[in-house]
C-alpha positions as CSV (number, residue, x, y, z in Angstrom):
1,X,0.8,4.2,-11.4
2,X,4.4,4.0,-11.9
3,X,7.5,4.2,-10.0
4,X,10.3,2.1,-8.3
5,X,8.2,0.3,-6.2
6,X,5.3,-0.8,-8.5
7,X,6.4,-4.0,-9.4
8,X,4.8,-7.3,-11.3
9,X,4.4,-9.0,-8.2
10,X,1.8,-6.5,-7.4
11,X,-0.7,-7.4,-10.1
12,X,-4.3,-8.0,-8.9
13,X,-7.2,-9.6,-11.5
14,X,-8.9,-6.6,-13.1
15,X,-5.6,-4.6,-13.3
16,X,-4.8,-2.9,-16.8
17,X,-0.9,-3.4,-17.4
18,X,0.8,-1.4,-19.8
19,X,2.6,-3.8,-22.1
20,X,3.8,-2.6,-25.6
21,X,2.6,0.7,-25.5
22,X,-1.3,-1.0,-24.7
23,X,-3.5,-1.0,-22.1
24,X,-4.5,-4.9,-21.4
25,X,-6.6,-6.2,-18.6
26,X,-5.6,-8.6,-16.6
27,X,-7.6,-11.9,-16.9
28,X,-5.0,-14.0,-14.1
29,X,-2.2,-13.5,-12.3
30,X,-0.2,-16.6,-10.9
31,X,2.8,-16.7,-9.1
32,X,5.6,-19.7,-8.2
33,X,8.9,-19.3,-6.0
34,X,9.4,-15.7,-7.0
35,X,7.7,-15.9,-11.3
36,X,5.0,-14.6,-12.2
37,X,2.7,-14.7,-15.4
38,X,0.0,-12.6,-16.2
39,X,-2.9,-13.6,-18.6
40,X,-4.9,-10.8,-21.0
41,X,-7.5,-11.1,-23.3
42,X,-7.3,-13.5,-26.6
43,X,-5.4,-10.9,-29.1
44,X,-3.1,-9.3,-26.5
45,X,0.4,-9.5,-24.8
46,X,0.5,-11.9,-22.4
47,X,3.7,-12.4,-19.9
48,X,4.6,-15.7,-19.6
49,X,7.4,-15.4,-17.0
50,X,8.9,-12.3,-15.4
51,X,10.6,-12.1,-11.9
52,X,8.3,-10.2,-9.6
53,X,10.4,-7.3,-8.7
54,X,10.2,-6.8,-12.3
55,X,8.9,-2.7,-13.0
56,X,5.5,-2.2,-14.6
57,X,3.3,0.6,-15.2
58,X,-0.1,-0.5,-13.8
59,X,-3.3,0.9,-13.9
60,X,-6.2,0.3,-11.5
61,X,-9.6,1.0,-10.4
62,X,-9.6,2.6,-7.0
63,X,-13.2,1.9,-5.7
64,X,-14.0,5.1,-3.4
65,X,-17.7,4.6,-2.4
66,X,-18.4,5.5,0.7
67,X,-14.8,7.8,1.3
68,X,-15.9,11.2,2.3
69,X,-14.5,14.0,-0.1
């Protein structure tokens, strides 16, 4: 998902965020008076502080058991 209004500040645990042309997973997400930092797997990019209207491109699992097709 991309687009104007996917933002950092919308970051759940379990995401995958697309940082340096990589998928990582994200392990924890914190936020403080408008900052966020996202935690990944040892061996990944990590953001340490970004404001949370900052773009991203996200990726998630949509969980659509029991939605009839």
């Amino acid at each position: 998902m991309t687009g104007e209004d996917m933002t950092i500040g919308l970051i759940k645990r379990g995401d995958f965020l697309g940082i340096d042309g990589r998928w990582c997973r994200v392990v924890l997400c914190t936020a403080l008076n408008g900052w966020v930092s996202v935690e990944t797997p040892a061996g990944y990019p990590c953001i340490k502080a970004a404001f949370l209207d900052v773009r991203v491109h996200l990726a998630r699992v949509i969980d659509v058991e029991g939605v009839a097709v």
